[in-house]
C-alpha positions in Angstrom: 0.0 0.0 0.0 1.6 3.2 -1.0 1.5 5.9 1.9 0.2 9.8 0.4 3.6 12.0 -0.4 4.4 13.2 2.6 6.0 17.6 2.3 7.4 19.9 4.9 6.0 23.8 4.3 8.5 26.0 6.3 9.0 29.7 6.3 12.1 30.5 8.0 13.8 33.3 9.1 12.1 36.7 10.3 9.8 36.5 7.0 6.6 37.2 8.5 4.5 36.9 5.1 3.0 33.4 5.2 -0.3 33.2 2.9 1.4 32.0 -0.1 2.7 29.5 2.2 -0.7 28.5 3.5 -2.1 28.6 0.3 0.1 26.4 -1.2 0.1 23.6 1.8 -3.5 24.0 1.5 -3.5 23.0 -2.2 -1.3 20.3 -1.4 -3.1 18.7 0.9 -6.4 19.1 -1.5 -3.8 17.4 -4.2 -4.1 14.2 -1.8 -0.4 14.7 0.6 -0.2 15.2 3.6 1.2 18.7 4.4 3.2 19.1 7.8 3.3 23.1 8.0 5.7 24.6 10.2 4.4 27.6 10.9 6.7 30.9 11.3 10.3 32.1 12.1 11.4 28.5 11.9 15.5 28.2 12.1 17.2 25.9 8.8 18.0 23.3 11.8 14.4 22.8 13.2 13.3 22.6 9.5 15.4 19.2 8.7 15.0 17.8 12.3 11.2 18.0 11.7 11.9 16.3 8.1 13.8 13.9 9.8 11.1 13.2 12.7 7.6 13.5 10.2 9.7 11.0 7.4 9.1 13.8 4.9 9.7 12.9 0.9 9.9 16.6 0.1 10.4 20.2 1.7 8.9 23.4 0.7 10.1 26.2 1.8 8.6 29.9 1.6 10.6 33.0 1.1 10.2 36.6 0.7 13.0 38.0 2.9 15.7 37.9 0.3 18.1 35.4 2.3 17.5 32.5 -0.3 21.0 32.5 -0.8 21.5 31.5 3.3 18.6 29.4 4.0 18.4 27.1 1.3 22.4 26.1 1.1 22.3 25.7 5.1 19.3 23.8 4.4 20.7 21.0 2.2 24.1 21.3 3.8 22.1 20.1 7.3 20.0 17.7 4.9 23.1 16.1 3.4 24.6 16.0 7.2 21.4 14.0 8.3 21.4 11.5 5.4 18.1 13.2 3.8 19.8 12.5 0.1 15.9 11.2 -1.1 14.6 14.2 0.0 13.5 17.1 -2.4 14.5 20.2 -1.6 12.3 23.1 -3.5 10.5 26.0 -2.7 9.5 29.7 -3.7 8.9 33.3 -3.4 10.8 36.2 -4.3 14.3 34.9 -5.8 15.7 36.3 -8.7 16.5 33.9 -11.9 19.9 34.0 -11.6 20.0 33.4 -7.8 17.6 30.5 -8.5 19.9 28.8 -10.9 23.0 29.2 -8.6 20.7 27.2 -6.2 19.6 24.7 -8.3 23.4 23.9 -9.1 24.3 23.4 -5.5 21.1 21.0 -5.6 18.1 22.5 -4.2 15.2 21.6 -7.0 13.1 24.1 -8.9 11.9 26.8 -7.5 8.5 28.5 -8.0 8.4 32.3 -8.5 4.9 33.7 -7.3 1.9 32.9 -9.4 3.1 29.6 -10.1 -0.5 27.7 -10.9 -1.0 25.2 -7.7 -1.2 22.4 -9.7 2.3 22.6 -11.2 3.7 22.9 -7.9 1.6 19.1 -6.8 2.7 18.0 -10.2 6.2 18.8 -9.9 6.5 17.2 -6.5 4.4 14.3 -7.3 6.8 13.2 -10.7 9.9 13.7 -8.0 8.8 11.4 -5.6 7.7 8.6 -8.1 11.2 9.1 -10.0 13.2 9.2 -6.6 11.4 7.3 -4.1 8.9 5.0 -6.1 
């Protein structure tokens, strides 16, 4: 019996803006997985020890603040430190295209600039997990 894809919404940081968040772990969940949201001002460490407690297949994480280029390489560093290889690592909010692809060449997956339609983010995630974890 295959268990629903399982994804971590975090905002971290002092970014205090969380509706796309909620809006996007609410489509998620209506996309049939089961959305563990952190809530706010969440650290990069309480982020992957949730992961690691919840057995997350994915993490989202929301950001606005402008310190992409912190959060998400501390991220997978403390991924990669806690074995979470199988783990996607994506996310979204304001991050410049070039920032973006300097991320996704350390390894963090796509990330969704705002007004990204809902179901390309489920879609997205879903085809990861199948190719990664199926």
């Amino acid at each position: 019996m295959n268990r629903p894809i399982r994804i971590l919404i975090a905002k971290v940081g002092l970014d205090g803006h969380d509706r796309g968040a909620k809006v996007i772990a609410a489509s998620l969940r209506d996309a049939g997985m089961e959305v563990i949201y952190t809530g706010l001002r969440q650290t990069p460490e309480m982020v992957v020890q949730t992961a690691l407690q919840e057995d997350v297949d994915a993490i989202g994480v929301s950001i606005l603040s402008g310190a992409h280029n912190t959060v998400f390489p501390r991220i997978l560093q403390l991924m990669k430190d806690q074995g979470l290889n199988d783990v996607l690592l994506t996310g979204g909010g304001i991050i410049p295209d070039a920032d973006a692809n300097e991320l996704n060449d350390l390894g963090v997956a796509r990330l969704f600039p705002p007004g990204t339609e809902t179901a390309e983010i489920a879609n997205y995630i879903s085809d990861w997990v199948k190719t990664h974890r199926g």
